[in-house]
N, C-alpha and C positions, 0 to 999 in steps of 0.2 A: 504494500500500500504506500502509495506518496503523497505527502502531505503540501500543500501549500500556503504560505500566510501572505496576505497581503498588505499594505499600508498605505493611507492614503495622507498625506501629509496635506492635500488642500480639499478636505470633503464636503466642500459644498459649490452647488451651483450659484452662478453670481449674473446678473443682470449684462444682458447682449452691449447693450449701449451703456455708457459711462454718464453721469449725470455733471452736469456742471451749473456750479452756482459761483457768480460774480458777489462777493459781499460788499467792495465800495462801491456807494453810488449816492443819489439822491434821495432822502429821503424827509415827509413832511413838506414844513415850511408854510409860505403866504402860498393863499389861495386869493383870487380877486373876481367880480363877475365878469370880466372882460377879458378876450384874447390879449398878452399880451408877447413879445418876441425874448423877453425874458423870465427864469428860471430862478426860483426862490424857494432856497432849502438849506438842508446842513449834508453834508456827508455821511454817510452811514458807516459804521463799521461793526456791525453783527448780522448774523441772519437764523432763523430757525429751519432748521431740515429736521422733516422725519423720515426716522428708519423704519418702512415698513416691511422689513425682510425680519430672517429668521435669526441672525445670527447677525452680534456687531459689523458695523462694515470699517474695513479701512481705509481712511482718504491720502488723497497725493492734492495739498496745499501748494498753489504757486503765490508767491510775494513780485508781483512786478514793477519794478522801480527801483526809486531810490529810497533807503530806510537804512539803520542802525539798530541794529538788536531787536527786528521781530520776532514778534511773538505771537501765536494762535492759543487760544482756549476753551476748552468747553466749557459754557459759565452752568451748565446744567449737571457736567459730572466733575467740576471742580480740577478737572486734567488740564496740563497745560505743556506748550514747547516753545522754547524760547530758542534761538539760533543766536552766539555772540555772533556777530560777522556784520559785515557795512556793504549792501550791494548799491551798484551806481547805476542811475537813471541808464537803459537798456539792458542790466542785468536783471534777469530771474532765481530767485532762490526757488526749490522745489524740496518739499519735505513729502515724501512717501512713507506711508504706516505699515502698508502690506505685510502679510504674513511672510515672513521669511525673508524678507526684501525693505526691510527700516533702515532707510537712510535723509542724509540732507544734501544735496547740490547745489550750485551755482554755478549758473550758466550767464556768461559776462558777454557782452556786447559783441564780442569780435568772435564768437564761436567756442570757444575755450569751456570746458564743464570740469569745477574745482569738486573734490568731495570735501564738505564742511560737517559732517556727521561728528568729526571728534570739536566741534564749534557748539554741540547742542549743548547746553547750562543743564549738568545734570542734575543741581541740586533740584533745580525750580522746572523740570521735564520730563514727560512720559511720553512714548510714539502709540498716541489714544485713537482707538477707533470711534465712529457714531455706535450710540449705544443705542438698542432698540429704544420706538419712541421717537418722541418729537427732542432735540438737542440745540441748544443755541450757541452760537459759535461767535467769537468775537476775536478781532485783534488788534496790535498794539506794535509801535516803534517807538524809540526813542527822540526817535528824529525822521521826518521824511514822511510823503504819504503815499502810500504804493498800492496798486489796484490789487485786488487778493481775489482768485480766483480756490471755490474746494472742488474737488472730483471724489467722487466715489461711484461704488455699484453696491445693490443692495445685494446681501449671501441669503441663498433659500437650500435649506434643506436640515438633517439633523446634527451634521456635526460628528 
């Protein structure tokens, strides 16, 4: 008789399409009753995603611009990543959760992609997934204001 075991190191199924949410942007502000060619708000910097899958998802955070020491948060599960590092207006930082695949990059203006992974602030960071549920996501620079884009896919199955 032969035996066989298997292992599945990523068992669950994950959503075809990637989602993507923009978190700076416009938000609020004057409303007036009249058309006008001007725009009256504050910028935003959180948004709430829910997970409606089976199992935490993990996202790949981009920071594009220019910023000093961001930082993403879940203000819902109190997790948080902070990157020490200075990217410049056309560089992207990129913080991926993935299973098996937790890292941080920075991709600089001229093509060049640094690994900044040993840059993550370990005291005050975790590589946190969306937790099932609704999650509010916020982030933060020291300096600079940078468009922040999250991607994730929701995971279905048992795990």
């Amino acid at each position: 008789m032969i035996g066989l075991e298997l292992t599945a190191h990523d068992p669950f199924f994950e959503d075809l399409i990637e989602t993507r949410v923009r978190m700076a942007d416009f938000v609020g502000g004057l409303k007036f009753p009249h058309r006008m060619p001007m725009r009256f708000g504050k910028r935003g910097d959180s948004v709430t995603i829910n997970n409606s899958g089976d199992a935490p998802a993990p996202i790949r955070c981009e920071f594009r611009g220019a910023a000093t020491n961001p930082a993403l948060k879940n203000d819902t599960t109190g997790e948080a990543l902070k990157v020490v590092a200075t990217i410049a207006a056309g560089d992207t930082l990129v913080i991926d959760t993935a299973y098996g695949k937790k890292n941080v990059t920075i991709e600089r203006g001229d093509g060049t992609i640094e690994d900044a992974t040993n840059s993550v602030d370990d005291e005050q960071s975790s590589f946190f997934s969306l937790a099932l549920g609704s999650n509010r996501l916020s982030f933060s620079a020291d300096t600079g204001a940078p468009v922040v884009y999250v991607n994730y896919k929701r995971l279905y199955g048992n795990g």
